[in-house]
PAZAPA-4460 file (N, C-alpha, C; in steps of 0.05 Angstrom, whole numbers, plus 32768, in hexadecimal, padded with zeros to 4 digits):
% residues 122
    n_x    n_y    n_z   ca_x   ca_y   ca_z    c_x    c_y    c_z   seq   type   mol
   7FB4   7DA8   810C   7F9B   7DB5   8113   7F9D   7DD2   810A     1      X     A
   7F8B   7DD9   8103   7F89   7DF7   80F3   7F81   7E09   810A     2      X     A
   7F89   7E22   80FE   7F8A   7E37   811E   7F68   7E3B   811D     3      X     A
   7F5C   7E47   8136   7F4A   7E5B   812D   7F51   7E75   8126     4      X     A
   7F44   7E7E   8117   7F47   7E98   810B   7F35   7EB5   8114     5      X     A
   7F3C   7ECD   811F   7F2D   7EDB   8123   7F25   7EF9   810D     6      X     A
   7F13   7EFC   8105   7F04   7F0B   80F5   7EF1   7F21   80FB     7      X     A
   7EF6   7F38   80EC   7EE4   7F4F   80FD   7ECC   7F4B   80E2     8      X     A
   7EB1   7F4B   80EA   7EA1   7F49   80D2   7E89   7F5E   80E6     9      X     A
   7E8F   7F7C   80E1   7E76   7F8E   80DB   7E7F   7F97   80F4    10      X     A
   7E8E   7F9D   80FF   7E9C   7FA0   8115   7E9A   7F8B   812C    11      X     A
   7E95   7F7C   8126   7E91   7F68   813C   7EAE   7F4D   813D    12      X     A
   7EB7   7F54   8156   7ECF   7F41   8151   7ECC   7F24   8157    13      X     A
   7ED0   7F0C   8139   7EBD   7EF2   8136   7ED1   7EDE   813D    14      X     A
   7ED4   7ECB   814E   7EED   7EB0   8151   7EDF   7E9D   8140    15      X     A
   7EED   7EA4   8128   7EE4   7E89   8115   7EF2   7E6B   8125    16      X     A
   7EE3   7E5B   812C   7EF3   7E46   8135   7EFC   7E2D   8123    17      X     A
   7F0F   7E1D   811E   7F18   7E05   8109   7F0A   7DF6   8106    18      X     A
   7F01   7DE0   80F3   7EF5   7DD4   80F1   7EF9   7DB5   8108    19      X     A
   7F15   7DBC   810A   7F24   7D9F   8109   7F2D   7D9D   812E    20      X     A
   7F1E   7DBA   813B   7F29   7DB9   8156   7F17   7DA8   8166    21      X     A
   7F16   7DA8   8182   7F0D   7D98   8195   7EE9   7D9E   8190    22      X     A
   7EDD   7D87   818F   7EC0   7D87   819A   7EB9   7D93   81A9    23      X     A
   7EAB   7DA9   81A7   7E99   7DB8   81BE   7E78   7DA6   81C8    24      X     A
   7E92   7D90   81E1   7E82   7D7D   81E9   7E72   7D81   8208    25      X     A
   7E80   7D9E   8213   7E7E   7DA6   822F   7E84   7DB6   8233    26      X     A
   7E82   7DB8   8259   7E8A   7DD0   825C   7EA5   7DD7   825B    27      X     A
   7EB2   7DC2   825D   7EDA   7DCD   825C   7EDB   7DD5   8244    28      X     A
   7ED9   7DCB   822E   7ED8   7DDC   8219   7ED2   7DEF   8211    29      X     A
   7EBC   7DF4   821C   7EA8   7E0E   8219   7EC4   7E23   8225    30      X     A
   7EC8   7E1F   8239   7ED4   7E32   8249   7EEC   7E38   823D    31      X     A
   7EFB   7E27   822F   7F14   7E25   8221   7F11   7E3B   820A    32      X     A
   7EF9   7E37   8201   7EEF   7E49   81E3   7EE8   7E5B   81EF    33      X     A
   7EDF   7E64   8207   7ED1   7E7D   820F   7EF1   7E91   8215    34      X     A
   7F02   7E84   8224   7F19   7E8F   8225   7F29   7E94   820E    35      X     A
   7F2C   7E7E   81FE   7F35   7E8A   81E2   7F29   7EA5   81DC    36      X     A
   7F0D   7EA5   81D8   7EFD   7EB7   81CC   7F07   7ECB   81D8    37      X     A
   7F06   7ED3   81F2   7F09   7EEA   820B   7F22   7EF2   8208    38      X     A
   7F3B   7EE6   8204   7F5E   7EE4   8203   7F5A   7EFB   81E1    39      X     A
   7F46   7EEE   81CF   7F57   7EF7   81B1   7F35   7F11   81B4    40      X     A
   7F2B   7F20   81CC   7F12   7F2A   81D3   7EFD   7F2F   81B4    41      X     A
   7EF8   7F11   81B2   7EE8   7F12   819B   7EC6   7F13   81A9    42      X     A
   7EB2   7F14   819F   7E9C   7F1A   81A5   7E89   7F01   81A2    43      X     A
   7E8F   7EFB   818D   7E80   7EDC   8186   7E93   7EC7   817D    44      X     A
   7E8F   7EAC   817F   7E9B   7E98   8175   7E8D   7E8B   815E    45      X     A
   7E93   7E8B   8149   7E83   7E76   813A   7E8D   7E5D   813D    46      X     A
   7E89   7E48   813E   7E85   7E28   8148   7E7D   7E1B   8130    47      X     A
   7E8D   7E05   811D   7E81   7DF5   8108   7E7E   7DDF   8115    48      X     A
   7E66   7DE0   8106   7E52   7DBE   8112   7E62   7DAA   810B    49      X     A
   7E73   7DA5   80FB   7E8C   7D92   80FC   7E96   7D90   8117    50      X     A
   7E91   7DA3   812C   7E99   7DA1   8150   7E90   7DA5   815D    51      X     A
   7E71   7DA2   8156   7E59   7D9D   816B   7E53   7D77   8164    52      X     A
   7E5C   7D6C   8181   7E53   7D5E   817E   7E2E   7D54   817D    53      X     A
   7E21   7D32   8178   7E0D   7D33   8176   7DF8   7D3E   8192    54      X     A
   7E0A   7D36   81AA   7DFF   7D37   81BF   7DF5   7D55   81C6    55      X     A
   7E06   7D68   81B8   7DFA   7D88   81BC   7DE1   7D8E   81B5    56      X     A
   7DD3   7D7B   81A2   7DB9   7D87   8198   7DA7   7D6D   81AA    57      X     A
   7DB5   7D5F   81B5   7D9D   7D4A   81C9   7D98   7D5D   81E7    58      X     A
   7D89   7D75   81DE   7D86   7D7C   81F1   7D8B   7D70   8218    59      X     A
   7D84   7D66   8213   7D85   7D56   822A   7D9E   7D59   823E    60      X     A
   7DB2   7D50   8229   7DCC   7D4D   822F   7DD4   7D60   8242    61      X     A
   7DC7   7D78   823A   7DD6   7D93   824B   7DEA   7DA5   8243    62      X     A
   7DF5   7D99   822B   7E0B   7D9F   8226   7E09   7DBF   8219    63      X     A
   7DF4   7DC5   8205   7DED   7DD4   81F7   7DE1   7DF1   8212    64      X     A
   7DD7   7DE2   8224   7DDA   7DFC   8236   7DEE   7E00   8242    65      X     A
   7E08   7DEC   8248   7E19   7DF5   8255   7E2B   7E0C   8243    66      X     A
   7E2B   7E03   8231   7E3E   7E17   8214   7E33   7E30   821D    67      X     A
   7E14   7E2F   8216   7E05   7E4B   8211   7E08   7E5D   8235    68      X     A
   7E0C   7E57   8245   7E0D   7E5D   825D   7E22   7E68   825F    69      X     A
   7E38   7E5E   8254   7E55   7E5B   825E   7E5F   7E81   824D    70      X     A
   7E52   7E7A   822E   7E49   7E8F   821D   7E4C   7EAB   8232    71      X     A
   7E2E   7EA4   8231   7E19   7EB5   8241   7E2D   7ECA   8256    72      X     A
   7E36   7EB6   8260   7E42   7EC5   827E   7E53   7ED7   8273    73      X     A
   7E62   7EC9   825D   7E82   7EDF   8254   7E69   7EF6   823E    74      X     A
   7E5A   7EF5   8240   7E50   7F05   8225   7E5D   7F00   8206    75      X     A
   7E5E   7EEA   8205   7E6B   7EDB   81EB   7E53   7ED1   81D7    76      X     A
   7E56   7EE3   81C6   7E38   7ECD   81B6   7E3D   7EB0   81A7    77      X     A
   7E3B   7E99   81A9   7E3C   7E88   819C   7E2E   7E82   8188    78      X     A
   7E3C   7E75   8170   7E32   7E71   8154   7E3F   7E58   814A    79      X     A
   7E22   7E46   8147   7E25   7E35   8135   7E20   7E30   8118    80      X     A
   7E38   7E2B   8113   7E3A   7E31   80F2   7E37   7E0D   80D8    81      X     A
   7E1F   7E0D   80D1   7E1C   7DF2   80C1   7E0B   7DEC   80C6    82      X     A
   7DFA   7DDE   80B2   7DEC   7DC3   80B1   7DE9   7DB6   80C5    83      X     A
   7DC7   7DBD   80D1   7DBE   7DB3   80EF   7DAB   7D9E   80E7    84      X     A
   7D9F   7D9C   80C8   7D80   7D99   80C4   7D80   7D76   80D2    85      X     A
   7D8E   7D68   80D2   7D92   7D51   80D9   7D89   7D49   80FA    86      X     A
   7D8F   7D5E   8103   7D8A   7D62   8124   7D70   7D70   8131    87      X     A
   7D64   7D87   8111   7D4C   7D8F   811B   7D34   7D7B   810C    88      X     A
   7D3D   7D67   8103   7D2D   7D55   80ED   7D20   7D40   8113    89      X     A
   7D35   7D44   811C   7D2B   7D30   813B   7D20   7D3C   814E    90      X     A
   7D1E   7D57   8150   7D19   7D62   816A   7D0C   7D77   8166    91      X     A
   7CE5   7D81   816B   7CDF   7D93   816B   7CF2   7DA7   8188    92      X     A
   7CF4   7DA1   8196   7CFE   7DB4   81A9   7D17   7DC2   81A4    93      X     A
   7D2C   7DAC   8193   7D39   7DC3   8188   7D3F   7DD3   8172    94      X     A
   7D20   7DD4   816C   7D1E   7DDC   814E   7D14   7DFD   8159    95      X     A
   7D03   7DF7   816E   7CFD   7E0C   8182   7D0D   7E1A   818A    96      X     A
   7D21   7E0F   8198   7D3C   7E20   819C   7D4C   7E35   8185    97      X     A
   7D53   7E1C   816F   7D61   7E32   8160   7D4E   7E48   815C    98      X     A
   7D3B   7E3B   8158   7D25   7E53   8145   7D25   7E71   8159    99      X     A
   7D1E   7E66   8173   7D1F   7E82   8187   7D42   7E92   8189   100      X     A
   7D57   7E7B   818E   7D72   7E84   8188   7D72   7E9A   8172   101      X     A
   7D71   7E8F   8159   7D76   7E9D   813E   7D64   7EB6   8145   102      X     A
   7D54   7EB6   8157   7D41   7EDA   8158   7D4F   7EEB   8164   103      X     A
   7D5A   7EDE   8177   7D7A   7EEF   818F   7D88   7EFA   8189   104      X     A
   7D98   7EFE   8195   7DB7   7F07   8190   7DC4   7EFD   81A5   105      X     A
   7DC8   7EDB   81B7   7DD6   7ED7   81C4   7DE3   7EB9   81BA   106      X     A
   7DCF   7EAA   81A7   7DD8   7E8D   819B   7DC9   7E96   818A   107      X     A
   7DDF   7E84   816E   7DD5   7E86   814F   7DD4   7E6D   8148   108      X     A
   7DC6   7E61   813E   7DD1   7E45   8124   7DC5   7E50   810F   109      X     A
   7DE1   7E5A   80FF   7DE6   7E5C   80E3   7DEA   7E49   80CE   110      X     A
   7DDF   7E4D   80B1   7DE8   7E40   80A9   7E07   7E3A   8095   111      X     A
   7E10   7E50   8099   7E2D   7E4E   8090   7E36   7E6D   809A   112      X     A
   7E55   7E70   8090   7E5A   7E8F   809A   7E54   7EA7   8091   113      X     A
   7E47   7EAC   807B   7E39   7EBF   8072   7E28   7EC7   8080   114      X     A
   7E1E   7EB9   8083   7DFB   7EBF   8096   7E0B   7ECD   80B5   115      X     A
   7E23   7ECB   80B7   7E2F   7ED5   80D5   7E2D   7EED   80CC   116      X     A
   7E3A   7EFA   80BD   7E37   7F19   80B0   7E26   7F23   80B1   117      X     A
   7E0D   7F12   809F   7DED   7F1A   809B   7DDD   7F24   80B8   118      X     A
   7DE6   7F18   80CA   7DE0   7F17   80DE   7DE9   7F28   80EF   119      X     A
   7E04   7F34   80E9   7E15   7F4C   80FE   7E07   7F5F   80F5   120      X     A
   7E00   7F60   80DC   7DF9   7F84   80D1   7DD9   7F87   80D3   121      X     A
   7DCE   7F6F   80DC   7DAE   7F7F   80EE   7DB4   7F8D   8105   122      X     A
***
């Protein structure tokens, strides 16, 4: 398993996370990554959708607020990084979401890591 890697992009310190690590399927995870994040005091996490499972975008689930909560509390911004269109192709509501997310500055769905940069220097 490949490390996560941490990155300063525009002064903002970023936890690139692995492709290949655990599913951010809950809250133990969440909390695992929030502590990572907090331990190496990075600011945001970026997250590849290779480790969001499907259930994060079934609203429903909960899961997607538990992350963003868990976030929230540590002042951690979370970022999802990849190819969502598959998940907003099913669900006006969370097409709604990202769309109001991406206006914020507390949750992103990006579509790759460039756009994380593009995004620190507004």
């Amino acid at each position: 398993m490949a490390p996560d890697t941490l990155v300063n992009l525009r002064d903002v310190r970023v936890l690139n996370c692995a492709l290949d690590g655990p599913l951010l399927d809950g809250e133990s995870v969440a909390l695992d990554l929030v502590g990572e994040a907090l331990g190496r005091e990075a600011q945001w996490v970026a997250v590849p959708v290779e480790r969001i499972p499907d259930e994060f975008f079934r609203l429903r689930s909960g899961i997607a607020g538990a992350v963003v909560q868990k976030s929230a509390t540590y002042r951690l911004g979370p970022a999802v990084i990849g190819d969502i269109s598959r998940h907003l192709a099913g669900s006006t509501a969370l097409r709604d979401i990202v769309y109001e997310s991406n206006q914020g500055s507390r949750l992103w769905f990006l579509a790759d890591s460039r756009e994380s940069g593009d995004r620190l220097r507004e």
